[in-house]
Kinemage of the C-alpha trace (Angstrom):
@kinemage 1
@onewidth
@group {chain A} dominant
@subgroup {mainchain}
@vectorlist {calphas} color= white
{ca unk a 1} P 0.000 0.000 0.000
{ca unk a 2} L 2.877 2.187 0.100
{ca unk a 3} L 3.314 5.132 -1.767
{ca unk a 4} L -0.402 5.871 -3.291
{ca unk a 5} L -0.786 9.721 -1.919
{ca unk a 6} L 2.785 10.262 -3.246
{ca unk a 7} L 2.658 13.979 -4.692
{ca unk a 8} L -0.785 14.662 -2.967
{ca unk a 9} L -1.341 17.277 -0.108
{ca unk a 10} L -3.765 16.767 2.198
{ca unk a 11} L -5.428 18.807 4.690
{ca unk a 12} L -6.450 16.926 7.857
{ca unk a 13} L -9.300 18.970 10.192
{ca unk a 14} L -10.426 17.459 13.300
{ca unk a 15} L -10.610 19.118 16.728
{ca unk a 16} L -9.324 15.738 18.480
{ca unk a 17} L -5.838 15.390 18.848
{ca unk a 18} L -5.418 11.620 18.093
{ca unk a 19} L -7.767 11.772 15.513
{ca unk a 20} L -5.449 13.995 13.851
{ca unk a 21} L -2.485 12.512 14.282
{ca unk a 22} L -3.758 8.964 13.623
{ca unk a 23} L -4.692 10.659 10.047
{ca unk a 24} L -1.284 11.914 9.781
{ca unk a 25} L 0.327 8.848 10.628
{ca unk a 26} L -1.642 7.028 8.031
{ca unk a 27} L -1.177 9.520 4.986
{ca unk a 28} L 2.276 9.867 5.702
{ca unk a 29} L 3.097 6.483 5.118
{ca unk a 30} L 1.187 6.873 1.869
{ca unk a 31} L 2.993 9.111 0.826
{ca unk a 32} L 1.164 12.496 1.317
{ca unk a 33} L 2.212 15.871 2.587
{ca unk a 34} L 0.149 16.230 5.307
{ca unk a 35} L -1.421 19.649 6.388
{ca unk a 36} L -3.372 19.567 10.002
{ca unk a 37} L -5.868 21.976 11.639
{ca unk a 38} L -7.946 21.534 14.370
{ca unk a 39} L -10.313 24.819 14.023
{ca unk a 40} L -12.597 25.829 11.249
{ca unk a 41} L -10.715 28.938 10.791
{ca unk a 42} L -7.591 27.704 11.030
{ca unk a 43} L -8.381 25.437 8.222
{ca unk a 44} L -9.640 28.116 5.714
{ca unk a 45} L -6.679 30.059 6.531
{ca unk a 46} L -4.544 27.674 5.330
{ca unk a 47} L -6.782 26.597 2.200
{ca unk a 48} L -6.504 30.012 1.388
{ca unk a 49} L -2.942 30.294 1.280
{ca unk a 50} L -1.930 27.136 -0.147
{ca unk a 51} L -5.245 24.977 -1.053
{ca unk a 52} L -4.230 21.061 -0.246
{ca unk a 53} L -5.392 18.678 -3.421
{ca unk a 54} L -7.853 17.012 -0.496
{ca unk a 55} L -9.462 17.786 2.421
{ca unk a 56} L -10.524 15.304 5.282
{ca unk a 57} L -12.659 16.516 7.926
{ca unk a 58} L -14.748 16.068 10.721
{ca unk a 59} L -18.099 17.363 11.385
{ca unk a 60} L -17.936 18.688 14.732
{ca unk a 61} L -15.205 20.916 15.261
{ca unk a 62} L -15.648 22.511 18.804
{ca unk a 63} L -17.686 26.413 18.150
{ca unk a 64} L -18.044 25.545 14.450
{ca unk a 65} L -18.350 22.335 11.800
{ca unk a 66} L -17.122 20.704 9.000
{ca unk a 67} L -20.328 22.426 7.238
{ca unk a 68} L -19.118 25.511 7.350
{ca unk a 69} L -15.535 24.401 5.902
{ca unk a 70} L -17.093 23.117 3.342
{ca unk a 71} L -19.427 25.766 2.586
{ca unk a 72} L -16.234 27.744 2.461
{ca unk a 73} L -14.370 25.825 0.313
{ca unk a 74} L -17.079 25.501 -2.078
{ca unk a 75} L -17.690 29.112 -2.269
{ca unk a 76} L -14.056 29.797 -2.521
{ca unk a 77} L -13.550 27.898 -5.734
{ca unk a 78} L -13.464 30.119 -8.299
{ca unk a 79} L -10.517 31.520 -6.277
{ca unk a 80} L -8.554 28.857 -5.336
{ca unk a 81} L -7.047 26.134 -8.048
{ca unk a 82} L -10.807 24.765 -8.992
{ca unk a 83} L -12.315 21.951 -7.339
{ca unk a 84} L -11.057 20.170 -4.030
{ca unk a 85} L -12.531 16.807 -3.010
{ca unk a 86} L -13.297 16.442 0.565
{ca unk a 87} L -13.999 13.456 2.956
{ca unk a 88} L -15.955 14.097 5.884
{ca unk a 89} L -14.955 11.439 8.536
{ca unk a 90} L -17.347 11.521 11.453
{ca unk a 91} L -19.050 10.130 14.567
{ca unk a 92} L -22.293 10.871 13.319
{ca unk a 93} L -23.084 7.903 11.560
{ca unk a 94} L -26.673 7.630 10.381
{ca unk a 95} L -28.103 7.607 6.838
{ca unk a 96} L -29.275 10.904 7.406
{ca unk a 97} L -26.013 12.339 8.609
{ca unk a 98} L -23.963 10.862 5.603
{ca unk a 99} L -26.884 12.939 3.597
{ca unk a 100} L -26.174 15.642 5.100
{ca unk a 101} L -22.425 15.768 4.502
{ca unk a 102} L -22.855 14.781 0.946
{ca unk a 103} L -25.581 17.492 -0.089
{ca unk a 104} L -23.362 19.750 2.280
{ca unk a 105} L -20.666 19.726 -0.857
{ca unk a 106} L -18.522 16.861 0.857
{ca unk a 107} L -17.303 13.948 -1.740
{ca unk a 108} L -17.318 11.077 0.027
{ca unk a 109} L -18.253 9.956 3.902
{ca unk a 110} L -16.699 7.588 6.341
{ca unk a 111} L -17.871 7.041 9.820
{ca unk a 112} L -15.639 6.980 13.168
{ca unk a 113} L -14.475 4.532 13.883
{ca unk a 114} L -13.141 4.289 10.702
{ca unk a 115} L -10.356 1.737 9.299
{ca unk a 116} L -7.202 3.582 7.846
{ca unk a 117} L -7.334 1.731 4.905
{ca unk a 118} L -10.710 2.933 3.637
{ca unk a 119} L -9.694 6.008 4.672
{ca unk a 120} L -6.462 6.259 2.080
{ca unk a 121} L -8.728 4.287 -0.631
{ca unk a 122} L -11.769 6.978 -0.174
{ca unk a 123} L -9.125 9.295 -0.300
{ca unk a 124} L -7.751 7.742 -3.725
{ca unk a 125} L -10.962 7.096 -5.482
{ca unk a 126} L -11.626 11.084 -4.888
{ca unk a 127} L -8.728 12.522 -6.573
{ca unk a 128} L -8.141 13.607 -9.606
{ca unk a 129} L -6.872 10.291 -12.129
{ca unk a 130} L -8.431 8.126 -9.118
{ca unk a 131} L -7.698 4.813 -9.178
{ca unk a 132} L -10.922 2.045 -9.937
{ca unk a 133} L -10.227 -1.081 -7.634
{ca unk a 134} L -8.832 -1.834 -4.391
{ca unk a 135} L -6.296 -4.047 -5.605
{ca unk a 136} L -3.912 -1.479 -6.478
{ca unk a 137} L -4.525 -0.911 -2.326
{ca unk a 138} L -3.081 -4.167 -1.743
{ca unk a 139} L -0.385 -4.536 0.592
């Protein structure tokens, strides 16, 4: 599995410290620059100055949410580099929540717990020249 986010920054959001750093970890050894926030704000402040290629974020994010991220990032566009695919991975796990995030502008959805695999293949699928099958995933 090594080596499949090679070239590919991605910015990690999540107001939970080993969240984020388990999401590090795991992109790393992909291969991806990794870019962390833990605040709204501090996210959009650092899509604005150098948008990632991704975005992975949670929902809830302490006085603010991964809705309003989003919301910025899609209404940003036409200033940044063009589309960004983003990955909301969340506690809130029902039908209606993953509904939610994906009308909300988000690309794909993955509920906490979630297994770092998926996580890197979600990732994959999303970006531009994505990859079709999880065998090139194999390890």
């Amino acid at each position: 599995m090594a080596g499949v986010l090679q070239n590919f920054t991605i910015m990690v959001v999540d107001d939970n410290e080993d969240t984020r750093d388990l999401l590090r970890l795991v992109l790393e050894q992909e291969g991806a620059s990794v870019v962390v926030q833990e605040t709204v704000e501090g996210a959009i402040e650092s899509f604005r100055r150098k948008p990632p290629h991704a975005v992975v974020s949670d929902i809830r994010l302490g006085m603010s949410d991964g809705y309003a991220l989003i919301k910025a990032i899609r209404d940003g566009n036409a200033e940044y580099r063009g589309f960004t695919p983003a990955v909301a991975v969340t506690g809130f796990a029902s039908p209606e929540d993953e509904e939610r995030a994906m009308a909300a502008g988000f690309n794909a959805y993955l509920a906490k717990p979630f297994d770092p695999r998926t996580v890197v293949f979600t990732i994959r699928r999303i970006l531009p020249g994505s990859i079709d099958s999880s065998e090139d995933l194999a390890a």
